[in-house]
C-alpha positions in Angstrom: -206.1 104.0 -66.3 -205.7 104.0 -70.0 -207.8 102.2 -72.5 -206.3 101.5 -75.6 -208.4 99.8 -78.6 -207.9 96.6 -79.9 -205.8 96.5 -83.1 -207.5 94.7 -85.4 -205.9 91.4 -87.4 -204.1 92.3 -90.0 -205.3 90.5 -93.5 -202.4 88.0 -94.6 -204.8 85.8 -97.3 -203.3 86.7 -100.7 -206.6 86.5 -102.2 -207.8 88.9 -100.3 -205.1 91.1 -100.0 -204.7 90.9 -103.9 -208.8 91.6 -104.6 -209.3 94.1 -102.0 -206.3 96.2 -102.7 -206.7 100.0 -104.9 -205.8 100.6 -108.1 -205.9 104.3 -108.7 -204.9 107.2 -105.9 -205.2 111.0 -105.8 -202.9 113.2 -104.7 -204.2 116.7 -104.1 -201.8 119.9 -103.7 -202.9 122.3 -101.6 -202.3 125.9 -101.4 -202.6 129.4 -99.6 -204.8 131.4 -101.9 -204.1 134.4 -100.3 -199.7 133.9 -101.2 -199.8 134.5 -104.4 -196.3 132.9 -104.0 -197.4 129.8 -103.1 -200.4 129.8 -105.1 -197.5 130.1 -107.9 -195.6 127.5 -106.6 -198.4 124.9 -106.6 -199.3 125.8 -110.1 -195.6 125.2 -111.1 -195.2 122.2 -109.6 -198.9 121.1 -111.4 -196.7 122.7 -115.0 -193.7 120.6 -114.0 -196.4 117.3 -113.9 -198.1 117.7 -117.0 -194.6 118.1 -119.0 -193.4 114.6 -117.2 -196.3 113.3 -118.1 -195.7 114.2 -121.6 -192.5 113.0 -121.9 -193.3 109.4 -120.4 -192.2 110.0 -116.4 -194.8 108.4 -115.4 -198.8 108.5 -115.8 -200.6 111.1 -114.0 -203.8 113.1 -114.4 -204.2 116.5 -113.2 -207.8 117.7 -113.2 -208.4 120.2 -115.5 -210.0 122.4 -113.0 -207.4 123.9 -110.0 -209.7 125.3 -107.1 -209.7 128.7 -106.7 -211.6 128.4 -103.3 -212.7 126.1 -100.8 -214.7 123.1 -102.2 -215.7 119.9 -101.1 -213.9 118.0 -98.3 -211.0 120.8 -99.3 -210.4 123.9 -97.2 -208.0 125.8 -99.4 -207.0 126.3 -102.9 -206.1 122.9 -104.5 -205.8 120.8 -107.2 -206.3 117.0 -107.7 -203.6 114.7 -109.3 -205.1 110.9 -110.4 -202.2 108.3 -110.2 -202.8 104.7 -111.1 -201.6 101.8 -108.8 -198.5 101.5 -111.7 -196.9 105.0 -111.2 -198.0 105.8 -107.6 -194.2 105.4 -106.6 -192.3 107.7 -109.5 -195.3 110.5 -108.5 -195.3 110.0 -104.5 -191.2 110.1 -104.8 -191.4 113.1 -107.7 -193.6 114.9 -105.5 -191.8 114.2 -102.3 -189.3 115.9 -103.4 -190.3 118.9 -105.9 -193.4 120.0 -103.4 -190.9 122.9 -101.3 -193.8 123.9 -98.4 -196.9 122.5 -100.1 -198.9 120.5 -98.4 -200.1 116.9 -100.2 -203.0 115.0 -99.6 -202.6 111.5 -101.0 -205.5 108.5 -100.3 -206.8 105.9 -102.8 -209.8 105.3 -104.2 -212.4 103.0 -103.2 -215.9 102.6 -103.0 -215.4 104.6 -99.1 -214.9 108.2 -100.2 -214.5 109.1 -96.6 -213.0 106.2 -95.1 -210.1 106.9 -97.7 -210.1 111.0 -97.0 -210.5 110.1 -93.0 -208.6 107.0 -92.5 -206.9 105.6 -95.2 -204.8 108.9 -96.0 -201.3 109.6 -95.9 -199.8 113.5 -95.7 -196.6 114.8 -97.4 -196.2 118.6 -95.6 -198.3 119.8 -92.6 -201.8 118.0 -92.5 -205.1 120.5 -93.5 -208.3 120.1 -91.5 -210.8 118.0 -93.8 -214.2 118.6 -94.1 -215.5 115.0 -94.3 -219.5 115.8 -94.0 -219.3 116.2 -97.8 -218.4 112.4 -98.3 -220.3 110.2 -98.9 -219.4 106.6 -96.5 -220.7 104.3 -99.4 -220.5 104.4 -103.0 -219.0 103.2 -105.9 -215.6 103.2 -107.3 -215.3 106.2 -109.6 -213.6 105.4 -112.8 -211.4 108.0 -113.9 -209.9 108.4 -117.3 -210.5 104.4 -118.6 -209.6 105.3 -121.8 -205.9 104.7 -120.6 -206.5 101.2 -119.6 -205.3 101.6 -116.1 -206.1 101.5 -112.2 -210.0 100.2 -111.9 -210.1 99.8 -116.0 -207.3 97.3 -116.0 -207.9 94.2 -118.7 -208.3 91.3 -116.7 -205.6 89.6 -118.8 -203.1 92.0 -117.2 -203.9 91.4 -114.1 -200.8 88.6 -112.5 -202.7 85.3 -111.3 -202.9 84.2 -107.9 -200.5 81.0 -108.9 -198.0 83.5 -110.2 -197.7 86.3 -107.5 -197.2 82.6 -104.6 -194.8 81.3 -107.1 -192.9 84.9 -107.2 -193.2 84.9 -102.9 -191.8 81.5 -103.2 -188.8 82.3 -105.0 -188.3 85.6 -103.5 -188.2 83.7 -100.0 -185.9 81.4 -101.3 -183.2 83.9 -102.3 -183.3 85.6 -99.3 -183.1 82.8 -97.1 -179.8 82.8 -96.5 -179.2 86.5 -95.8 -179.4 87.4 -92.0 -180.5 90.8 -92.0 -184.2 89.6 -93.9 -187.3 88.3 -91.6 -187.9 85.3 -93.0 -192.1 84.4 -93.5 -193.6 82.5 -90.9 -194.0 79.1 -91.9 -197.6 78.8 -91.4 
């Protein structure tokens, strides 16, 4: 006999949906340090980044330091990318699709450093063995780079009110009502 787990509810309150969503993600590159090809590649690819960034692609942060060795949770050379909630798409997509064999570790960032490296991760490429031990469960939300103004150091006054993301469901439910091929909302 098999025993599956139960699957838990899925959250469908928008406010808290909206409050406990992420703002800010990292994708980490990973790469053979013994290829010097692919150790090439990934620092290319981290090149090719910085100049998009630059010339207003989209907003992403490499880390200044690329690992030349194992180190924390990561087994292999590597390099850490911070995205905020606004660009994760152009990056995800760019990298996608410029990565050739790298591996890409993408998770958010929450106050769970290991429920996001364990759980809540997502792999472009073959998956790499973690090493969560290093992580701490509990924590708080690291604030990277709030001198931009985005992700967890977004003005408050930015942020679209509750009234305005139902009235935007509303109206998007409204214009697709008619089309077949869209699931309409449940009415309750």
């Amino acid at each position: 006999m098999v025993i599956r787990p139960a699957f838990p509810i899925p959250q469908d309150d928008l406010k808290s949906v909206v409050e406990s969503r992420t703002r800010e993600w990292h994708f980490h590159i990973y790469f053979l340090l013994q290829s010097e090809t692919e150790t090439a590649a990934a620092l290319a690819l981290r090149d090719a980044v910085l100049r998009l960034r630059r010339d207003g692609a989209f907003v992403a942060v490499p880390l200044r330091r690329v690992n030349k060795y194992p180190i924390g949770p990561h087994p292999a050379g590597s390099y850490e990318i911070w995205v905020p909630d606004s660009s994760f798409s152009e990056v995800f997509f760019y990298l996608a699709s410029n990565r050739g064999n790298l591996s890409v570790l993408v998770h958010p960032l929450t106050a769970s450093q290991r429920e996001d490296h364990e759980s809540r991760n997502a792999w472009m490429g073959t998956p790499w063995p973690i090493y969560l031990d290093v992580l701490p469960h509990d924590g708080d939300i690291p604030l990277q780079y709030p001198e931009l103004g985005l992700g967890w150091s977004t003005s408050p006054d930015q942020e679209l009110p509750l009234e305005e993301r139902h009235s935007r469901g509303a109206e998007v439910e409204a214009l697709l009502a008619s089309n077949p091929e869209a699931a309409p909302a449940p009415k309750n």
